[in-house]
C-alpha positions in Angstrom: 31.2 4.3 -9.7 29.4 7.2 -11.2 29.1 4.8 -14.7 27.0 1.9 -11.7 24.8 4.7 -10.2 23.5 5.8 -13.8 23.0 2.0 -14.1 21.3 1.8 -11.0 18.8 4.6 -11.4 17.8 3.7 -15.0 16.7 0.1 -13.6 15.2 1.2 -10.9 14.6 4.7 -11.5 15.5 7.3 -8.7 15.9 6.0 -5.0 14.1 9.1 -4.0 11.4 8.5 -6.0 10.9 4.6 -5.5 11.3 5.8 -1.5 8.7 8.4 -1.9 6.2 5.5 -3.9 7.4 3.3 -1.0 6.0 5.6 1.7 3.1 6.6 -0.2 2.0 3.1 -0.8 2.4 2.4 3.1 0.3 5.2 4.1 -2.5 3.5 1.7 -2.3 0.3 3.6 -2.1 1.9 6.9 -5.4 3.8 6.4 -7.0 0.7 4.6 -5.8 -1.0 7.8 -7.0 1.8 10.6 -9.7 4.3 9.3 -12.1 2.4 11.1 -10.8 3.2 14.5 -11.7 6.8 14.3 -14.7 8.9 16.1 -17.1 10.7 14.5 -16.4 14.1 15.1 -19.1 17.1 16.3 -19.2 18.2 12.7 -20.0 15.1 10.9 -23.0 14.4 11.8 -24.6 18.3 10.1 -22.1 18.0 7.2 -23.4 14.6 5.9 -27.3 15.5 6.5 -26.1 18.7 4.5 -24.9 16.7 1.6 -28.1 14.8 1.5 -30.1 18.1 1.5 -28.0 19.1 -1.6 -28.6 15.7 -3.3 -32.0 15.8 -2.9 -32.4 19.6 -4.4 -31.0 18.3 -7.1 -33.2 15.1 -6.6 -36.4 17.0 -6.4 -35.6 19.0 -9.7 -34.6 21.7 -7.9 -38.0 22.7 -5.2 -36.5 21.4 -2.1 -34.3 24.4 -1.2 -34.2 22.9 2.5 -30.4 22.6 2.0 -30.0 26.3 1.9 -31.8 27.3 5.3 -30.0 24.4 6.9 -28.1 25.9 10.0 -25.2 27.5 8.4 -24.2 24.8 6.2 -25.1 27.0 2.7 -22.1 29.2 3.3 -19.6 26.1 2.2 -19.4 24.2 -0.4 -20.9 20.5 -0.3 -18.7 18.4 -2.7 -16.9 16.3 0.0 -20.7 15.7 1.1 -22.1 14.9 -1.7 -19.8 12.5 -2.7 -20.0 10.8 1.0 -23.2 10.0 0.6 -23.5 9.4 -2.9 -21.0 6.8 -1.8 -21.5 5.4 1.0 -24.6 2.8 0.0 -22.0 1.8 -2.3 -19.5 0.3 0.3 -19.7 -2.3 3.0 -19.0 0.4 5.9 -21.1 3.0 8.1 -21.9 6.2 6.3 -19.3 7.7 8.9 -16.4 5.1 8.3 -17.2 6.2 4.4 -15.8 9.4 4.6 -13.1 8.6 7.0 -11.8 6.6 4.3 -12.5 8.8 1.4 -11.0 11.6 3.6 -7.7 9.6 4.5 -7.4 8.4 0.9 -7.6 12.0 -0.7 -5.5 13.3 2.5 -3.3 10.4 1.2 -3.2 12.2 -2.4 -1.8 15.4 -1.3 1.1 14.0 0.2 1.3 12.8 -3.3 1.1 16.3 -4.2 3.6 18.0 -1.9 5.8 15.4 -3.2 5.5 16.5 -6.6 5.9 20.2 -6.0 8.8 19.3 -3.8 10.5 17.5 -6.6 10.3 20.3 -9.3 10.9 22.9 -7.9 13.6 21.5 -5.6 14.6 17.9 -6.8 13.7 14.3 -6.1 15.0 14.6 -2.4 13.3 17.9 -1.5 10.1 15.9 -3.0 10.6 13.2 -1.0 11.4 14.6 2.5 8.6 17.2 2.2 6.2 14.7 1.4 7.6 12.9 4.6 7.4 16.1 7.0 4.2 16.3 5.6 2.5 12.3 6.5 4.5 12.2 9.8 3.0 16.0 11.1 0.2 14.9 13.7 -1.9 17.7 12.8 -2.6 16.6 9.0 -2.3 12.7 9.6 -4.8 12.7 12.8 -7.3 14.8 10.4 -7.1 12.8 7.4 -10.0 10.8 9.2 -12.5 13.1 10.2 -11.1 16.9 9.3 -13.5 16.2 5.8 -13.9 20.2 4.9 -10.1 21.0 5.8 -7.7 18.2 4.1 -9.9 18.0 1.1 -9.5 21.4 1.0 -6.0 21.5 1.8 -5.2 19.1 -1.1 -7.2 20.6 -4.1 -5.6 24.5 -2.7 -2.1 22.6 -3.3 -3.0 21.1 -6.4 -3.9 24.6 -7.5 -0.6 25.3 -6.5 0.9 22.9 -8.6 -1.1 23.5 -11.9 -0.1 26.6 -12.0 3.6 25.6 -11.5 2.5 23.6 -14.9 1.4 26.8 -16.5 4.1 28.5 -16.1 6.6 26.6 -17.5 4.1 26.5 -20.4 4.0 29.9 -20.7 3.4 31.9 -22.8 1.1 29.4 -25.0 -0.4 27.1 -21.9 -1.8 24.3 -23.2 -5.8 24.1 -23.0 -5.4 20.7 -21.3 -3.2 22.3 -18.1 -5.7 25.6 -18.5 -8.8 23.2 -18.2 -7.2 21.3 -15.1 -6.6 24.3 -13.2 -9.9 25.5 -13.4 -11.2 22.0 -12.8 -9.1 22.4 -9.5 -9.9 25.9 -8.6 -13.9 25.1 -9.1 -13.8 22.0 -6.7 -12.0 24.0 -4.0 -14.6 26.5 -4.1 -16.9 23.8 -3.8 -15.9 23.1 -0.2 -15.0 26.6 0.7 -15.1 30.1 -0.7 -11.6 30.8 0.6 -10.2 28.8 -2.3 -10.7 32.2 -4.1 -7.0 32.8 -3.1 -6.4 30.7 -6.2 -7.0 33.8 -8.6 -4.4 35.7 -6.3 -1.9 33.2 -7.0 -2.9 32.8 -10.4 -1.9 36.8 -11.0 1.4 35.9 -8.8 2.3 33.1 -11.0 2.0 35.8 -14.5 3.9 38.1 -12.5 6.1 35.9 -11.6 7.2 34.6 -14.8 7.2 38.3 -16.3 10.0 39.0 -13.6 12.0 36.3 -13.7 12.3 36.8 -17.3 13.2 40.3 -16.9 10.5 43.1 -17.4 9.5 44.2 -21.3 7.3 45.4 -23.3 7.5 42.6 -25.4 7.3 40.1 -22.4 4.5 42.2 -20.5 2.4 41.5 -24.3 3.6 37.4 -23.9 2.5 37.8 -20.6 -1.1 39.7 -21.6 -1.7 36.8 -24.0 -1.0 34.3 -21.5 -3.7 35.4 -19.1 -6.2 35.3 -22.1 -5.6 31.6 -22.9 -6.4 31.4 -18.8 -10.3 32.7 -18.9 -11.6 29.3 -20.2 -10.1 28.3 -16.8 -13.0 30.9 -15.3 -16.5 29.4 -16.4 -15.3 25.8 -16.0 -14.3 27.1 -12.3 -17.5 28.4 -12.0 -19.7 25.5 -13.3 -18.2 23.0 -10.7 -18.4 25.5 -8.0 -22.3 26.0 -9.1 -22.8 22.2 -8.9 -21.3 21.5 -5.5 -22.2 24.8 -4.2 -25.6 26.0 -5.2 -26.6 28.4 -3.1 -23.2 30.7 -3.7 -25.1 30.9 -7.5 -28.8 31.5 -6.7 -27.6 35.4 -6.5 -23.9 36.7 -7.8 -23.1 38.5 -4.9 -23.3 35.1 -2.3 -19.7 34.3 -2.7 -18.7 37.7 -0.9 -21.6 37.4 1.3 -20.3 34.2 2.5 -16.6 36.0 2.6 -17.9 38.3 5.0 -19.2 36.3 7.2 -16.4 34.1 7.7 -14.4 37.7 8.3 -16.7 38.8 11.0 -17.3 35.1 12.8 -18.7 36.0 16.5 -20.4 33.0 17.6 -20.3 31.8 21.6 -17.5 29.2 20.7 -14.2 29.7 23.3 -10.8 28.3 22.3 -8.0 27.9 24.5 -4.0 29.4 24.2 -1.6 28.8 26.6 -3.5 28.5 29.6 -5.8 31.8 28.5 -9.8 31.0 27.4 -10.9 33.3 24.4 -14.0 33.9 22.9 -13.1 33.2 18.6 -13.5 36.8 18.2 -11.3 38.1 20.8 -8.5 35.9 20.0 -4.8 37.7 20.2 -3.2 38.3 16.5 -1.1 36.2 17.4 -3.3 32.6 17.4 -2.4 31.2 15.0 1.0 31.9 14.7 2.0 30.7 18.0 -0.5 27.8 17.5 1.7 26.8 14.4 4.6 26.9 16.7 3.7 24.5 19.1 1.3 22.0 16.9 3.7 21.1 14.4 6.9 19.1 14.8 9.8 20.7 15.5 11.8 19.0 12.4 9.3 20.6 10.2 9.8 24.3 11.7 13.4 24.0 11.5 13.2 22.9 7.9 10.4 25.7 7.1 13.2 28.3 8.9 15.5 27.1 6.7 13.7 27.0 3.5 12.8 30.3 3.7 16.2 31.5 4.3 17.6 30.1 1.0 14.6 30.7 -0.9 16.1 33.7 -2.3 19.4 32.4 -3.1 17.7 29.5 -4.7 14.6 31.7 -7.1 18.1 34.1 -7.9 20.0 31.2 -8.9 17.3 29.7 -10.7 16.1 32.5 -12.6 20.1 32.2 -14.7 19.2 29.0 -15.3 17.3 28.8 -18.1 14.0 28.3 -18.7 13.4 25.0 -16.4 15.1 27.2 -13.9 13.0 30.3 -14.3 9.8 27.7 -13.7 11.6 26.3 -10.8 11.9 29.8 -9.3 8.1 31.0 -10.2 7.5 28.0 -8.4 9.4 28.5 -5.2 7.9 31.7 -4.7 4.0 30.6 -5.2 4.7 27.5 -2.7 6.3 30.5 -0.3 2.9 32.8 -0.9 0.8 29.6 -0.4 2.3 28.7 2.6 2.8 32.3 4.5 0.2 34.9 3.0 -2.8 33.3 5.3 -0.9 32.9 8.1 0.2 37.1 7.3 -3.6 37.5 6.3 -5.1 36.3 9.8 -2.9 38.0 11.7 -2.9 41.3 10.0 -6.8 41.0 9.7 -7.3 39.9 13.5 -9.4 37.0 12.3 -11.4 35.0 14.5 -9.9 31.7 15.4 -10.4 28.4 17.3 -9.8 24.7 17.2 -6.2 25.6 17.1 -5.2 25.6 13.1 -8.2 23.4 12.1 -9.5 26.1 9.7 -5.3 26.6 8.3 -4.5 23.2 7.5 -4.4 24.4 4.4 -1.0 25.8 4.8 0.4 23.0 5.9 1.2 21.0 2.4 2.9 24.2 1.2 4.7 24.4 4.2 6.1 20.9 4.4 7.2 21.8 0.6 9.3 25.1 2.2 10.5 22.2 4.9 11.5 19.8 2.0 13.5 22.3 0.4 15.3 23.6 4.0 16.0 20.0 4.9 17.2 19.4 1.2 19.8 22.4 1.5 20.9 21.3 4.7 21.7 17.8 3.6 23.7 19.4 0.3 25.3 21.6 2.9 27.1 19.0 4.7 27.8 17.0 1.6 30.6 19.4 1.2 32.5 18.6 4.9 34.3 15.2 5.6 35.6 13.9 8.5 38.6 12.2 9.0 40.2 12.5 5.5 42.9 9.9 5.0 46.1 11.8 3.3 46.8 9.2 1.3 43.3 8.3 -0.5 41.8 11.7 0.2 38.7 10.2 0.9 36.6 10.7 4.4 33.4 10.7 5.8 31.1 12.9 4.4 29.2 15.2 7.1 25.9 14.7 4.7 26.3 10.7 6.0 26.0 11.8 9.5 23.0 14.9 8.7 21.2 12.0 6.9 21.5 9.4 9.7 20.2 12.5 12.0 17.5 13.4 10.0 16.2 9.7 10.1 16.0 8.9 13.1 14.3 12.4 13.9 11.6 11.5 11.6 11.7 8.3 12.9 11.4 9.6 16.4 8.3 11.2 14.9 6.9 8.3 13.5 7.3 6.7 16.8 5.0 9.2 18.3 2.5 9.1 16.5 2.0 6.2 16.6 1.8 6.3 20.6 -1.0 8.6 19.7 -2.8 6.6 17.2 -5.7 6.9 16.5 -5.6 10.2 18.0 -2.5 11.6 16.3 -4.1 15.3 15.8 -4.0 16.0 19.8 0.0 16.6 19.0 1.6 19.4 20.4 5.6 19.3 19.9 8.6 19.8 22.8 7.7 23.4 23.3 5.0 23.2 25.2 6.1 20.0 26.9 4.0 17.6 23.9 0.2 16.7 24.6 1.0 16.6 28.5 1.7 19.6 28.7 -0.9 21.2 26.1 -3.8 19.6 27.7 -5.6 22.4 29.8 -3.9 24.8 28.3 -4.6 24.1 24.5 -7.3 23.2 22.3 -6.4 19.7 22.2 -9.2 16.7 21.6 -11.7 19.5 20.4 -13.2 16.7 18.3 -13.4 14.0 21.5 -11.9 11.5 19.3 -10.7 9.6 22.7 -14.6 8.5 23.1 -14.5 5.4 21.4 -12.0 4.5 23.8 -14.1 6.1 27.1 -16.9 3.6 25.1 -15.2 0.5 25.3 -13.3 1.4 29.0 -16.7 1.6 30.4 -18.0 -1.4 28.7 -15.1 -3.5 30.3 -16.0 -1.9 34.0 -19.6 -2.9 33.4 -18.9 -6.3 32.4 -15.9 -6.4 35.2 -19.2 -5.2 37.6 -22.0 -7.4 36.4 -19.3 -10.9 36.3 -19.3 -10.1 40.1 -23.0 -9.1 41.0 -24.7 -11.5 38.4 -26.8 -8.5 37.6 -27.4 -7.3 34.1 -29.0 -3.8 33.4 -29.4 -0.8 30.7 -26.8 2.1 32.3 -27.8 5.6 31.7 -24.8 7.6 30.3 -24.2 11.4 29.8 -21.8 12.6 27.6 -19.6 15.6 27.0 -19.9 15.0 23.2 -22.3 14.8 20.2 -25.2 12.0 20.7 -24.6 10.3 17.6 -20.8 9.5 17.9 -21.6 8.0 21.3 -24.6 6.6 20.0 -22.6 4.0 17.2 -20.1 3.4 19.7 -22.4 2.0 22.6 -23.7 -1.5 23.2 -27.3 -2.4 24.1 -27.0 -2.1 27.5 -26.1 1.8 27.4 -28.2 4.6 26.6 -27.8 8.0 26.4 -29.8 10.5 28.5 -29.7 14.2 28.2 -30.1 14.7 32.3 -26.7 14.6 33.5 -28.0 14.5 37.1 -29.5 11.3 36.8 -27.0 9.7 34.6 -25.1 6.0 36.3 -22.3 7.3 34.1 -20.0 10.2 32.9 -18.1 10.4 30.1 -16.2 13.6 29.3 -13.0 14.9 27.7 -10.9 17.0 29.8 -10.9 19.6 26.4 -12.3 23.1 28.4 -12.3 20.9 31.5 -15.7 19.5 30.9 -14.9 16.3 32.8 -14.9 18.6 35.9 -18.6 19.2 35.6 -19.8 16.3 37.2 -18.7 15.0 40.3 -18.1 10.8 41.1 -15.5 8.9 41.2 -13.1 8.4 38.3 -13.1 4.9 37.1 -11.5 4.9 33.4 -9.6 6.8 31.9 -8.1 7.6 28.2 -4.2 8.8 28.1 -2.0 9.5 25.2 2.0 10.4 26.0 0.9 10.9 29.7 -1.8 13.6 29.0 -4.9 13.0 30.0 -8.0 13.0 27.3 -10.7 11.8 28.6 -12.5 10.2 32.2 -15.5 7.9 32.7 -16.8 8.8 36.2 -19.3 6.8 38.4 -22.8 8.6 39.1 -24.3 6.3 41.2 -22.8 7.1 44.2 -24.0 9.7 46.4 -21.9 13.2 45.6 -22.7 16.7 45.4 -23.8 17.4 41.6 -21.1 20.2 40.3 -22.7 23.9 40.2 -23.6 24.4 36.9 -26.7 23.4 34.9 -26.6 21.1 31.7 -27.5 23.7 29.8 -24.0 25.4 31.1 -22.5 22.2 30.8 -23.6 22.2 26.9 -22.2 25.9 26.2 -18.4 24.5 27.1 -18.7 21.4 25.6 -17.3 20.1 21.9 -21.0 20.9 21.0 -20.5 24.8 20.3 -17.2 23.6 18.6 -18.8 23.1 15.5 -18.3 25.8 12.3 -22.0 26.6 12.6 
């Protein structure tokens, strides 16, 4: 049998693997298939004018500086922009569906990624189930399509993560190729934010690291010297790209820390929600994002992250007696480990501002769905060793890892299932803790993005049509929205317009994130549910009601529109 399974594998290489191209290759089609069934978010709109204004700096040969007294924008980095809109004439779609795809697709990559990681430092099924816990967690696959700053960013800070697992086992002569590509990665992340700068902490963990593991000399501390020297090309290649895609954080040296600082000290009007508790950003308990971790990702993937980190010593202690493929596999363990938990230890120790849940911290989620690979992994290996029902005369029985696995499956599958109930707006999920999105709405940041209004869009276009079929009268409808003007504004069909007087409005459309739909008063006739939560209402203004007490003006300041980053 073991003489057929060799066979097997080297025709059709390893089942993990050919799963893990199996899956990926699915998620391709599914985005190919659904990216255009997304809203445009409150940020989109800024961020692609802002990649414009940095295309046209360079455009201008280098006198229209608009780009860096636009709003806020200078303080990130404009890569994902720029390429946006450097694309977008180039493909049959709206600007907007351009880099929902180009989003998804690069979200689609660091699944890719978390695969790879998984399967080095863990084996082919670690790889494969942490690139699974990864596409099947709500929070990552409902932003591949409109989170454009955070997965992009998400996927070059894990690739960082990965080159560096390269380097090590290169060590102590890294080739220039693997040096080059890790400052190629390192410069793009700080091209969309300056909080890839994290990179050159792991970098120092990662030479650390590998001194340890090795066991601490003078002659491996010199190795380890001569190392980091063959790293410094890494440094101006890193600081080219970031230069290109983020100007501005050039024009003086010091604008990198400046922009640091300011994302340390955030105190804008924005108000998030946490278990039933409104918070202003800055006044946030330490606690945010912790417990927001604990109730937004899927309770398989917690479970495997517990796990994970349990063995994690065991494993790097094993590994580090294993020679030198083992010593990598150990470094490697331990920088996915400070990837995944130093920002969440960061923000809370800091008391960092926070809101829209873990929006700004999806960044942690690819390392953790490695950590949840490897739990999951050990689990599975665990109960390879217990069998049920062992006949005395063959000695053979089932193995407990048959029963773990058919679990497992139909957990994930379970998960699959619901997010698919969600679609398209899988990154409203909350898990079982808090009762799923039924039981998060009004109590959670949930559709921050009002993602549900193409839906609200479409609902009301139905009652309209439903209305005029009956009256034989056809109109232009005044609408006020809870949400940006331009996502309702490509949504909407000719006989809807949008009108900044909410009192005058025929019709209300509002998601029920911060309770905005309970602004306006009229009766409730549509209305956008996901899992049995409610997202979003289209109320009739037309009939005579008392106009809710608060101005628009107050309506604005607790809408999605002071959601944004700016």
């Amino acid at each position: 049998m073991r003489g057929k399974s060799s066979v097997l594998r080297r025709l059709i290489g390893e089942p993990w693997d050919l799963a893990a191209a199996l899956g990926l290759l699915a998620l391709i089609v599914l985005v190919a298939v659904t990216f255009r069934q997304y809203g445009i978010s409150n940020d989109e709109e800024v961020q692609h004018v802002y990649g414009a204004k940095l295309i046209d700096w360079y455009r201008s040969g280098f006198t229209d500086d608009s780009a860096f007294t636009y709003k806020n924008l200078y303080l990130y980095g404009g890569l994902f922009d720029m390429a946006a809109v450097a694309l977008a004439p180039l493909l049959p779609f709206d600007p907007y569906e351009t880099r929902h795809l180009l989003c998804a697709l690069i979200g689609v990559a660091g699944i890719a990624v978390v695969w790879g990681v998984g399967r080095r430092v863990a084996g082919p099924r670690a790889g494969f189930l942490a690139g699974a816990l990864l596409a099947l967690c709500g929070p990552w696959y409902g932003g591949l399509f409109n989170h454009t700053k955070d997965v992009p960013f998400g996927v070059l800070m894990m690739a960082a993560v990965a080159m560096l697992i390269r380097l090590v086992g290169q060590m102590p002569r890294p080739r220039w190729g693997t040096v080059l590509g890790f400052g190629v990665v390192a410069g793009l992340a700080l091209g969309i934010r300056v909080g890839a700068l994290l990179v050159a902490g792991y970098a120092a963990a990662a030479l650390a690291g590998w001194v340890l593991v090795g066991g601490v000399s003078a002659g491996r501390l010199r190795e380890a010297g001569r190392g980091a020297l063959r790293l410094l090309p890494a440094l101006p290649v890193a600081y080219g790209l970031m230069a290109v895609f983020w100007p501005w954080a050039v024009l003086e040296p010091l604008n990198p820390l400046r922009a640091l600082a300011d994302f340390s000290h955030f105190h804008y009007p924005i108000r998030t929600m946490l278990g039933g508790t409104e918070y202003w950003m800055y006044e946030v308990p330490r606690s945010y994002l912790v417990w927001y971790l604990g109730v937004k990702l899927p309770l398989v993937m917690l479970g495997g992250v517990a796990l994970g980190v349990l063995v994690l010593p065991v494993m790097m202690y094993r590994d580090r007696l294993a020679g030198d493929d083992g010593r990598v596999r150990a470094v490697g363990c331990g920088l996915v480990a400070l990837a995944a938990l130093f920002p969440v230890a960061w923000f809370t120790v800091t008391h960092a501002p926070g809101y829209t849940a873990i929006r700004h911290f999806l960044f942690v989620l690819p390392p953790l769905a490695v950590l949840g690979g490897i739990g999951l992994d050990r689990l599975l290996g665990w109960a390879g060793a217990w069998r049920f029902g062992v006949s005395q005369r063959t000695g053979r029985g089932l193995s407990a890892a048959v029963l773990a696995g058919v679990a497992l499956a139909l957990v994930l599958g379970r998960e699959a299932t619901v997010l698919e109930s969600l679609h398209p707006d899988e990154y409203v999920y909350f898990n079982e803790l808090v009762g799923g999105v039924a039981g998060a709405v009004r109590k959670y940041d949930v559709d921050y993005w009002v993602n549900s209004l193409p839906e609200a869009v479409e609902d009301l276009s139905e009652v309209i049509a439903a209305e005029e079929a009956r009256t034989h009268h056809h109109r232009t409808y005044s609408v006020a929205v809870c949400a940006e003007p331009l996502a309702f504004e490509k949504l909407a069909p000719a006989n809807m317009r949008w009108v900044n007087d909410w009192n005058r409005a025929d019709f209300f459309i509002a998601p029920t994130q911060e309770d905005c739909d309970a602004l306006m008063t009229g009766p409730t006739v549509a209305e956008v549910e996901r899992d049995g939560a409610l997202l979003a209402v289209v109320k009739d203004m037309r009939k005579p009601a008392e106009p809710a007490e608060t101005t628009v003006e107050m309506a604005r300041l607790r809408t999605g529109r002071h959601q944004r980053h700016w």
